[in-house]
C-alpha positions in Angstrom: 0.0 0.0 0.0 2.9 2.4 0.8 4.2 1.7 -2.6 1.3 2.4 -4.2 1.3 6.0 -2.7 4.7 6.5 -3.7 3.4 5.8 -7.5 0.1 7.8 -7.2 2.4 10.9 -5.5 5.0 10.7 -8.2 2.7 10.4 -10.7 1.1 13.4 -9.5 3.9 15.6 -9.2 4.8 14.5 -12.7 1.6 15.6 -14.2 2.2 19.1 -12.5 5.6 19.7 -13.7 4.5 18.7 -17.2 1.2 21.1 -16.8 3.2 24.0 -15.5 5.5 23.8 -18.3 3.4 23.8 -20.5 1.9 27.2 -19.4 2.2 30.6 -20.9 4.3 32.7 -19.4 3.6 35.1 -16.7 2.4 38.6 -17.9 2.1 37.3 -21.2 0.4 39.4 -23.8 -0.5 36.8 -26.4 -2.2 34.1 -23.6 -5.2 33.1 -24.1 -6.8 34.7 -20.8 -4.9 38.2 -22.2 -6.3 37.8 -25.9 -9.6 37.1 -25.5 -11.4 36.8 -22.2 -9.2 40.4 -20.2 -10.5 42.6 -23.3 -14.0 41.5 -23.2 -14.3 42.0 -19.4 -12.8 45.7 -19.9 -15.3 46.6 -23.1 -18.4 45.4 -22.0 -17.7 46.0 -17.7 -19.8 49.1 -17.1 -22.4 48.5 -19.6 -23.3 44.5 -18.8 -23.4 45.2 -15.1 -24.2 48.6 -14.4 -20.8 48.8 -11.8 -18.8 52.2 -12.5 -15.6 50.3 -11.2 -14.7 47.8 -13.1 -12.3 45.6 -10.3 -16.1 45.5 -8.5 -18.1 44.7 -11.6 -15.7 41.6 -12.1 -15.2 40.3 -8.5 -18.7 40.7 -7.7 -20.7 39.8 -10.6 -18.2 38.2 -13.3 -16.7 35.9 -11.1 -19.4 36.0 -7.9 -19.4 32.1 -7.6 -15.7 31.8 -7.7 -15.7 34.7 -5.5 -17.9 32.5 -3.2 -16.3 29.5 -3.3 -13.0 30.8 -2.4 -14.3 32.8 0.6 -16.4 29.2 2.0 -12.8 27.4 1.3 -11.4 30.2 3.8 -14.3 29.8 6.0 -14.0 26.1 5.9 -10.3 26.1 6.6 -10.8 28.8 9.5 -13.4 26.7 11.3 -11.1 23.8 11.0 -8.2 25.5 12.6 -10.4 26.6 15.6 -12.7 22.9 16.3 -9.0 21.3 16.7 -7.4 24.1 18.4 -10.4 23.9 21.0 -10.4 20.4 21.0 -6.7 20.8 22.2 -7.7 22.9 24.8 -9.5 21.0 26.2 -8.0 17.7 26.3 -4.7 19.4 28.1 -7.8 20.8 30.8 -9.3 17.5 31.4 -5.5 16.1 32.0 -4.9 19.1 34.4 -8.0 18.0 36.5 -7.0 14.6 36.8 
């Protein structure tokens, strides 16, 4: 079973390397995020979604759901870190009492 996850997380890492290099550059003028999808958010901001400032009109009603999802990851994560952290608490309590 150990081997197995030794495969899997090789594997894995291979598949990034080989996805990462094949990414365009950072900055790059001529990706296709910069060609086509950047220019249509700047043209049509203010008149799709009403929003004088474009950063806003894009956050909040281009990418709301992503927007969402990454704050309920946060959230998530947050909540996490304080159930264990409490947990821990009280464990080393109930060994002080005894």
């Amino acid at each position: 079973m150990k081997i197995l996850s030794y495969i899997i997380l090789i594997a894995f890492g291979l598949l990034m390397i080989i996805t990462i290099a094949d990414m365009p550059p950072r900055g790059d003028i001529h990706s296709p995020a910069a060609e086509h999808v950047s220019p249509d958010y700047i043209k049509n901001a203010e008149h799709d979604m009403a929003t004088p400032n474009i950063v806003t009109a894009i956050l909040a009603d281009y990418r709301g759901y992503d927007t969402l999802g990454e704050t309920t990851v946060i959230f998530a994560a947050g909540l996490a870190c304080m159930l264990i952290l409490y947990r821990k608490e009280r464990t080393m309590q109930e060994g002080r009492k005894k």
